[in-house]
C-alpha positions as CSV (number, residue, x, y, z in Angstrom):
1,X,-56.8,-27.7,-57.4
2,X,-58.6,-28.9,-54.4
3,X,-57.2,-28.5,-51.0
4,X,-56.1,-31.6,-48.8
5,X,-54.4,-30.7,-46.2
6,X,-53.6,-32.9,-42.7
7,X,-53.2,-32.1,-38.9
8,X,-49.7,-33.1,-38.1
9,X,-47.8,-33.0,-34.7
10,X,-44.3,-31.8,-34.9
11,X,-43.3,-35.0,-32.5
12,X,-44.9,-37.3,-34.9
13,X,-43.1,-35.6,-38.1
14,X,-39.6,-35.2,-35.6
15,X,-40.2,-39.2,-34.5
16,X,-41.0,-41.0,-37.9
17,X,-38.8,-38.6,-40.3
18,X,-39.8,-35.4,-41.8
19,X,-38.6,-36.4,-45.5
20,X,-40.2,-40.0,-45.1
21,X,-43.4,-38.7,-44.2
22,X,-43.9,-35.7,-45.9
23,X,-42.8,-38.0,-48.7
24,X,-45.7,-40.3,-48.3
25,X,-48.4,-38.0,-47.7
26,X,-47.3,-35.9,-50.8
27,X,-48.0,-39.5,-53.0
28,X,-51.0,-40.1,-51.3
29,X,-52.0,-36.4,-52.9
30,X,-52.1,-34.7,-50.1
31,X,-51.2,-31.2,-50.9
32,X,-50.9,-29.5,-47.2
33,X,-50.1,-29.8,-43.8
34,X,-51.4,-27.9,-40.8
35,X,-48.5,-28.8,-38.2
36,X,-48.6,-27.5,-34.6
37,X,-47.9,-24.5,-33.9
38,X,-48.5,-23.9,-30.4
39,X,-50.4,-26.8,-28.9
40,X,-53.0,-27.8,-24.8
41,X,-51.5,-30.3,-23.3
42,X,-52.9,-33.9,-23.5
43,X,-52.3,-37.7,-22.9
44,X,-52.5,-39.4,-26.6
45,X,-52.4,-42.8,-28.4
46,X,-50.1,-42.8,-31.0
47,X,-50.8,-45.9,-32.9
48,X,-48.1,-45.7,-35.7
49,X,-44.8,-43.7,-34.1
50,X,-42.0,-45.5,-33.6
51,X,-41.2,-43.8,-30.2
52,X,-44.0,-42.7,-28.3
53,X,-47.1,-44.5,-28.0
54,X,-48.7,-43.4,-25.2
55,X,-47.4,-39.9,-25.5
56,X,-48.2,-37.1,-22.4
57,X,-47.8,-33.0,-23.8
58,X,-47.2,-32.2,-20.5
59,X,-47.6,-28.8,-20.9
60,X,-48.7,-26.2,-23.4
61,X,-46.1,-25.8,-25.6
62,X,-44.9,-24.2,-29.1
63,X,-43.0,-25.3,-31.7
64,X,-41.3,-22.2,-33.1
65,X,-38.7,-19.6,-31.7
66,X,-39.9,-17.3,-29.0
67,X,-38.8,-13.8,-28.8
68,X,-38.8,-12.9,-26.0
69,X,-39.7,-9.3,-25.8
70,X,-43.0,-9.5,-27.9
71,X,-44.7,-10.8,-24.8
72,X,-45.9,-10.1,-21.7
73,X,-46.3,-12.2,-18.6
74,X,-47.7,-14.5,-20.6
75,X,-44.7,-16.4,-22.0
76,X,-45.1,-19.8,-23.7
77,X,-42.9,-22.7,-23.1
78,X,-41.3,-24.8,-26.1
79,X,-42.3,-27.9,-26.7
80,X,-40.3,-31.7,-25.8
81,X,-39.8,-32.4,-29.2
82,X,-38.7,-29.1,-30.7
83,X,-35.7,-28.9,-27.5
84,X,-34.8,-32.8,-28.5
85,X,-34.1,-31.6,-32.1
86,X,-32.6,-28.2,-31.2
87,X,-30.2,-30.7,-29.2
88,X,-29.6,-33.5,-31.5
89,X,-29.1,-31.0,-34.4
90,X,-26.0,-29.9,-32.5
91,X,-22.6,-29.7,-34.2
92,X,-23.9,-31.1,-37.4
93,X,-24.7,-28.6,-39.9
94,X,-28.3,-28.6,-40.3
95,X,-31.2,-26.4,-38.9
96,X,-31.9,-26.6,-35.0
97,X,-35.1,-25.1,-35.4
98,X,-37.9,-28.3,-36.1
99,X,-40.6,-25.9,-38.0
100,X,-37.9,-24.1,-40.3
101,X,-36.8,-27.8,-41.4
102,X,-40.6,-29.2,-41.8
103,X,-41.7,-26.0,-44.1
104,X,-37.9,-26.0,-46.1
105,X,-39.6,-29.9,-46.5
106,X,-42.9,-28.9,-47.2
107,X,-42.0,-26.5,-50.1
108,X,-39.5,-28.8,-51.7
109,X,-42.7,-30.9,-52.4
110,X,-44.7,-27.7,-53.3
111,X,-47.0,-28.5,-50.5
112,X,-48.9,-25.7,-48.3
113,X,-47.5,-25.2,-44.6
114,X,-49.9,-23.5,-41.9
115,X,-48.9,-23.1,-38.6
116,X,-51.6,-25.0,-36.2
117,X,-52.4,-22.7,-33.4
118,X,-54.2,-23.3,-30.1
119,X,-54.7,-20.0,-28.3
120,X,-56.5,-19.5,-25.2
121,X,-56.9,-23.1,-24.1
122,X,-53.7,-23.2,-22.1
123,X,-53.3,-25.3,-19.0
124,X,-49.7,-23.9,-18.5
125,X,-50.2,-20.7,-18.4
126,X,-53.5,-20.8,-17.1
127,X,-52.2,-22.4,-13.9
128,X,-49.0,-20.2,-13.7
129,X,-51.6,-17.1,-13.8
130,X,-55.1,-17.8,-12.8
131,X,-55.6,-14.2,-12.7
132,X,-56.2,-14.5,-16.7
133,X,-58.3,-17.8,-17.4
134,X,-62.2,-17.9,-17.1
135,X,-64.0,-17.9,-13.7
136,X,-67.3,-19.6,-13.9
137,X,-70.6,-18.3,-11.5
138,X,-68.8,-19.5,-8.7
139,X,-65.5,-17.6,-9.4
140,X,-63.6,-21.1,-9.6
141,X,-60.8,-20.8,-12.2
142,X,-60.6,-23.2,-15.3
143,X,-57.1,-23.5,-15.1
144,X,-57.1,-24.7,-18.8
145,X,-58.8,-21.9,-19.9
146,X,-57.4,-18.7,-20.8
147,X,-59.8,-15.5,-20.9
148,X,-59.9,-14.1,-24.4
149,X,-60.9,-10.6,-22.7
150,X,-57.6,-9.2,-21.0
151,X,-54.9,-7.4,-22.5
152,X,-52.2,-9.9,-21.0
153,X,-54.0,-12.9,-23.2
154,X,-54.7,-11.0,-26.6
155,X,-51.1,-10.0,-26.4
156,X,-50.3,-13.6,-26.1
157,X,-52.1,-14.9,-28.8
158,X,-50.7,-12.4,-30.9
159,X,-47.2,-12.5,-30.3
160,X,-47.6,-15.8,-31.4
161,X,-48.9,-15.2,-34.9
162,X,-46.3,-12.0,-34.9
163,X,-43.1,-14.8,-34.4
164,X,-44.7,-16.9,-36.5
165,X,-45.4,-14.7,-39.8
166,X,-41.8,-13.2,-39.6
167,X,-39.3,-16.4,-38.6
168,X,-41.1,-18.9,-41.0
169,X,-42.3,-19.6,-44.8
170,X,-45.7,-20.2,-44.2
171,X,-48.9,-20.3,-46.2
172,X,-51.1,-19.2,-43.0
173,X,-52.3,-20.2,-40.2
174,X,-55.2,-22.6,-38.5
175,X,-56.7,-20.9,-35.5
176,X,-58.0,-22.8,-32.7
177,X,-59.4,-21.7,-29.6
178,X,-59.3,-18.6,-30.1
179,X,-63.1,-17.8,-28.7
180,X,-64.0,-18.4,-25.3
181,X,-63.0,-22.2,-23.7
182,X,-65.8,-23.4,-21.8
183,X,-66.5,-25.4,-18.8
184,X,-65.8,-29.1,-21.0
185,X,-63.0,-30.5,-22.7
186,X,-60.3,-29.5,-20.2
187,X,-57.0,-31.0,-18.5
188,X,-57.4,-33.3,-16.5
189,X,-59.7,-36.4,-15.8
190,X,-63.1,-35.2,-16.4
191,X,-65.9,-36.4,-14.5
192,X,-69.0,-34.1,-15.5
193,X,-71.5,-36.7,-14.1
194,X,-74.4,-35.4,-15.7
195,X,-77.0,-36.2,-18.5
196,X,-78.0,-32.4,-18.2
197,X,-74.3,-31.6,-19.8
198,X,-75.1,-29.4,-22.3
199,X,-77.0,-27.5,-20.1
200,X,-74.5,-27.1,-17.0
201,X,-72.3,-26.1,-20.5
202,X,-74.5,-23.1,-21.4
203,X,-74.4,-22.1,-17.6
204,X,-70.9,-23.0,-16.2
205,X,-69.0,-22.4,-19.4
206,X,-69.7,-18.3,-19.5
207,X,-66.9,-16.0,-17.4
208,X,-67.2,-14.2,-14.9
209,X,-63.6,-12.9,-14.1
210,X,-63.3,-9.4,-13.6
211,X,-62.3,-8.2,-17.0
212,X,-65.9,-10.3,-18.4
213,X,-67.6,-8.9,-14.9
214,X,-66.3,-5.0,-16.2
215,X,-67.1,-5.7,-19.9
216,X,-70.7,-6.8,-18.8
217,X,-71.3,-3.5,-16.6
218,X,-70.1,-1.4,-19.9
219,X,-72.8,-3.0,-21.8
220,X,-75.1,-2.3,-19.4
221,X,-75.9,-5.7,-18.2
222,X,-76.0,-5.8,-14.4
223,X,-73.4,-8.4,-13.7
224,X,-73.5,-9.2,-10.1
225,X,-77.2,-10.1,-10.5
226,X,-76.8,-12.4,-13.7
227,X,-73.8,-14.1,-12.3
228,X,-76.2,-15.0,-9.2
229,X,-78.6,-15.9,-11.1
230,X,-76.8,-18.1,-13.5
231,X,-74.8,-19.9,-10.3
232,X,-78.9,-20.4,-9.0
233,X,-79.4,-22.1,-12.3
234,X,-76.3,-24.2,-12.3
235,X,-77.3,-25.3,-8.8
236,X,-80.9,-26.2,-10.2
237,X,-79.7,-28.4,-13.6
238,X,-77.2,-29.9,-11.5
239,X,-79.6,-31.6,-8.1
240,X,-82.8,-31.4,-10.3
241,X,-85.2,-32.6,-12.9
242,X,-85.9,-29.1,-12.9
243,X,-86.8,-27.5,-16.5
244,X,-84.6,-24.7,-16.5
245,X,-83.4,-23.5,-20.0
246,X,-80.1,-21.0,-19.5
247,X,-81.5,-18.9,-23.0
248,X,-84.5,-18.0,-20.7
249,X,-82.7,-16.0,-18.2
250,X,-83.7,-12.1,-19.0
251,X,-79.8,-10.7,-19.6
252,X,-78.4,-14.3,-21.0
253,X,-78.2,-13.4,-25.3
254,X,-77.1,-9.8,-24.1
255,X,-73.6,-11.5,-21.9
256,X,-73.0,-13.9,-24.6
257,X,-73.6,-10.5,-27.5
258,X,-70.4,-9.2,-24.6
259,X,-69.0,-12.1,-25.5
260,X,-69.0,-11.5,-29.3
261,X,-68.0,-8.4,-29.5
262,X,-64.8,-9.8,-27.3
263,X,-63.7,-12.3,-29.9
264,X,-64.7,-10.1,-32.8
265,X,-62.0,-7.7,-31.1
266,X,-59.3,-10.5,-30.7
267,X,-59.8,-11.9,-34.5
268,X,-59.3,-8.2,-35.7
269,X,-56.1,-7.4,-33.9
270,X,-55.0,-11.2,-35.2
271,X,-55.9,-10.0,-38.8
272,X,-53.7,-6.6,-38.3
273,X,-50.8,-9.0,-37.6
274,X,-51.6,-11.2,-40.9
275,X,-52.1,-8.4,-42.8
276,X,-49.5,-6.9,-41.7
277,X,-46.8,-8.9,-41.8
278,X,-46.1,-8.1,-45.4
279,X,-46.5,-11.8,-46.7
280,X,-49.4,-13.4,-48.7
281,X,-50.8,-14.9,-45.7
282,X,-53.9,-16.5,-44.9
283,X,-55.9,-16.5,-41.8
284,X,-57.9,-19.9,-41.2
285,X,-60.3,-20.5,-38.4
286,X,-61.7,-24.1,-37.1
287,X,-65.5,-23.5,-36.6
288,X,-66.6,-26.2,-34.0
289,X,-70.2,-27.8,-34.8
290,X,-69.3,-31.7,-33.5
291,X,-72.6,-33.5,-32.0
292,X,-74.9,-30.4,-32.2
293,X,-72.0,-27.8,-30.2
294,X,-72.9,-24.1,-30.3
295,X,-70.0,-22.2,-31.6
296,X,-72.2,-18.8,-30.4
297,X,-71.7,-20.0,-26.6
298,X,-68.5,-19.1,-27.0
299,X,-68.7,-15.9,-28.5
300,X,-68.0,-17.5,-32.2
301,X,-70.3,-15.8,-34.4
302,X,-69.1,-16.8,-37.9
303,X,-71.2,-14.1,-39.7
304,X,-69.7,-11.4,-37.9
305,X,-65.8,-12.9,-38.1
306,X,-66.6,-13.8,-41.5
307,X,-64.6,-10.3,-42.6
308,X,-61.5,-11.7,-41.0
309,X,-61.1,-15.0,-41.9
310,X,-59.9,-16.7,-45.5
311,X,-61.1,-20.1,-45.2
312,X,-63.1,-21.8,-42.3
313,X,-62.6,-25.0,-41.4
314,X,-66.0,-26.8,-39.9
315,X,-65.4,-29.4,-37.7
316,X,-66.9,-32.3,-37.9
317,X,-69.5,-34.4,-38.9
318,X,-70.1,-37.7,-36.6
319,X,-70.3,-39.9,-39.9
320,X,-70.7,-39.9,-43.4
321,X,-74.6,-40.0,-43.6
322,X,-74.0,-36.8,-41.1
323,X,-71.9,-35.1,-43.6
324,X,-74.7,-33.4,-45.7
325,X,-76.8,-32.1,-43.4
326,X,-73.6,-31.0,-41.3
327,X,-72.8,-29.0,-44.7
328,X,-76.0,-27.8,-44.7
329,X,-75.6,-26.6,-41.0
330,X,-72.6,-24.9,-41.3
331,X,-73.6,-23.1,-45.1
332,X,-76.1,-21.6,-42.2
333,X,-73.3,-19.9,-41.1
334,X,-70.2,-19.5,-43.2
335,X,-70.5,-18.4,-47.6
336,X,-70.1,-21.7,-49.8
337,X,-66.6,-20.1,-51.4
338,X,-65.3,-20.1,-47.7
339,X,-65.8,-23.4,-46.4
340,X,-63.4,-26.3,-46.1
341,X,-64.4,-29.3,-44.0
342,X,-63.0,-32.2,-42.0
343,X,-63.2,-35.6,-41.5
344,X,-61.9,-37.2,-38.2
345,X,-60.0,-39.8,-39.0
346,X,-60.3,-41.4,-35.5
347,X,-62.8,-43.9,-33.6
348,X,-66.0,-43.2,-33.6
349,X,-65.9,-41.3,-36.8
350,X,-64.6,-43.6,-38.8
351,X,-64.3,-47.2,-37.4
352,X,-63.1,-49.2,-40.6
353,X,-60.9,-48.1,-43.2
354,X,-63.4,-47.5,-45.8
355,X,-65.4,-45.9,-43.9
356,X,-63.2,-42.8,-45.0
357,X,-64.3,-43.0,-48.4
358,X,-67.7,-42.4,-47.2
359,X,-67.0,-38.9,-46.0
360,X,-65.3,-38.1,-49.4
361,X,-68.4,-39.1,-51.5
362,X,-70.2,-36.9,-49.0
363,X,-68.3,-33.9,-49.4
364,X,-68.3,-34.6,-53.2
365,X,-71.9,-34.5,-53.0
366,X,-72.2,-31.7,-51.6
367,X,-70.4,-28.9,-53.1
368,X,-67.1,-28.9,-50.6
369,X,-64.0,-29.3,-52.6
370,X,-61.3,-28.6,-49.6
371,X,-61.1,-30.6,-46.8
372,X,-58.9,-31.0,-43.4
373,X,-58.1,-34.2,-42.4
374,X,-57.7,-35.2,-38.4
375,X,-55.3,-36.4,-37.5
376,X,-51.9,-37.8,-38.7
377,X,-50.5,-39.1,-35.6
378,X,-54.1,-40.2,-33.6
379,X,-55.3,-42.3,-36.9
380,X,-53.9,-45.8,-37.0
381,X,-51.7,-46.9,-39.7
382,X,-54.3,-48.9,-41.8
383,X,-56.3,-45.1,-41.9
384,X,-53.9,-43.6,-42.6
385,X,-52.6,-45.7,-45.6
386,X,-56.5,-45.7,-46.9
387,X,-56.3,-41.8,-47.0
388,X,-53.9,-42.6,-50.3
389,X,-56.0,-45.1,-51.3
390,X,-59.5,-42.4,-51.0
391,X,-57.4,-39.3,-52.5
392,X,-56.0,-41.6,-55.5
């Protein structure tokens, strides 16, 4: 059977009924939901909740229950809406916990259940502890970006799966994040002024914090002199017409190889958690391609993590005459028996309806039979009510 499985927010599901909606996705034939887990903070339109429409996550929350003594500093804060069930749940018999309800829910319908899990982009924490996130060329702290290459952070990210996998019937998990955050797509109002972006990307998106700065020494790189010469590069793209290609720089593949070898470390001690938690889990990853990104920048290297992962998820083509060739990008990368797929559900992906139907053909076409849909609670209601339509 093929996989169609949705991104859900435990607000939207805990707003507009768990049963009603989990109802209604199940008869559009949607056989999965990927609900979050542990979630960046984030202003949002939400076009169809009866609630919230303009919702803020003010901070970078989870939607499970924390023990305690599996983490470190590094202790995540539960989310609005899971507290506002825990309360309202009070004196009346049934589950306070909102995630053990939605998969009791989820598995009365036979449908899959995979925690949704943002790891190291985590304004919260990252401001409470600056000492952890990524420090570009100019040692300025990206406070929504947690470092993937100290202890304190991998022990994070892994206490989460660990609470997870024992206190919940779940199919697996969707990782997100879990690489190194870069310099865009942040936390607050962004105002990267220049048509040079990708560029100032490649150059201000690395880290330089002392962990990255001591990692970079061990594999013989000589730190102090690339981080100069990457801030002189930065300085360049951003005042200048200047050609100046960060990929030229003599030490540049050789940091962002440090940088592999960092995440293929974190995905490993992940997959010791899976593997052992004694459950038939999977481990999903989101592989980020959007408008030509680099998932290598980021230390991502599919082909290596390849040994870790169950499924990847590739994410996403810009429209449906992109869809093929985005396939064909991402086969680059991934094996053809691993690869589900997504489809943005949202402006300017899809703009009409049947535009949706598009993406389906296209995936049909070629070869990709499971496929992630984005997002519940961001697509309006007349999307969402073609998605039954498209899946019938």
């Amino acid at each position: 059977m093929n996989k169609r499985t949705i991104f859900i927010y435990a607000w939207d599901l805990l707003d507009e009924g768990i049963e009603p909606v989990l109802n209604k996705l199940k008869e559009m034939g949607v056989t999965g939901i990927a609900v979050t887990a542990a979630y960046h903070s984030g202003k949002f339109l939400l076009p169809h909740n009866p609630h919230r429409k303009i919702y803020y996550h003010p901070y970078s929350s989870v939607y499970y229950n924390v023990n305690t003594t599996k983490y470190g500093q590094l202790l995540p804060r539960t989310g609005e809406a899971f507290e506002q069930h825990r309360s309202a749940s009070r004196g009346t018999g049934t589950s306070g916990d909102l995630l053990t309800l939605i998969c009791h829910h989820a598995k009365a319908l036979q449908m899959e259940v995979y925690a949704w899990v943002v790891g190291f982009h985590n304004s919260y924490l990252g401001e409470a502890f600056p000492e952890f996130t990524v420090r570009n060329a100019f040692g300025e702290s990206y406070r929504h970006a947690l470092c993937p290459a100290h202890k304190e952070t991998q022990q994070y990210v892994k206490a989460i799966l660990s609470d997870l996998a024992e206190g919940y019937d779940l199919d697996g998990f969707v990782l997100e994040s879990f690489d190194y955050p870069g310099m865009l797509h942040g936390d607050h109002h962004e105002l990267i002024c220049s048509a040079r972006k990708d560029e100032l990307e490649r150059l201000l998106g690395l880290c330089f914090c002392n962990q990255c700065m001591a990692n970079a020494r061990a594999a013989g790189i000589d730190a102090d002199r690339f981080r100069q010469e990457i801030a002189h590069a930065a300085e360049t793209v951003a005042n200048s017409r200047e050609p100046v290609t960060a990929t030229s720089l003599p030490q540049y593949m050789q940091f962002i190889q440090m940088r592999e070898d960092t995440v293929d470390a974190v995905f490993a001690q992940c997959r010791s958690i899976v593997d052992g938690s004694g459950k038939p889990l999977q481990m999903l990853s989101t592989l980020w391609m959007a408008y030509g990104a680099e998932p290598g920048l980021y230390g991502m290297n599919p082909r290596r993590l390849d040994r870790y992962i169950d499924q990847w998820v590739a994410c996403y083509p810009s429209s449906a005459e992109d869809t093929v060739p985005f396939v064909d990008r991402a086969l680059q990368s991934v094996p053809r028996h691993k690869l589900a797929a997504g489809v943005r559900m949202i402006e300017p992906e899809i703009t009409a309806p049947e535009h949706l139907d598009g993406y389906l053909n296209a995936y049909a076409k070629a070869g990709v039979n499971d496929l992630f849909f984005y997002n519940y609670g961001l697509a309006s209601r007349e999307i969402v009510e073609r998605l039954g339509i498209s899946l019938e």
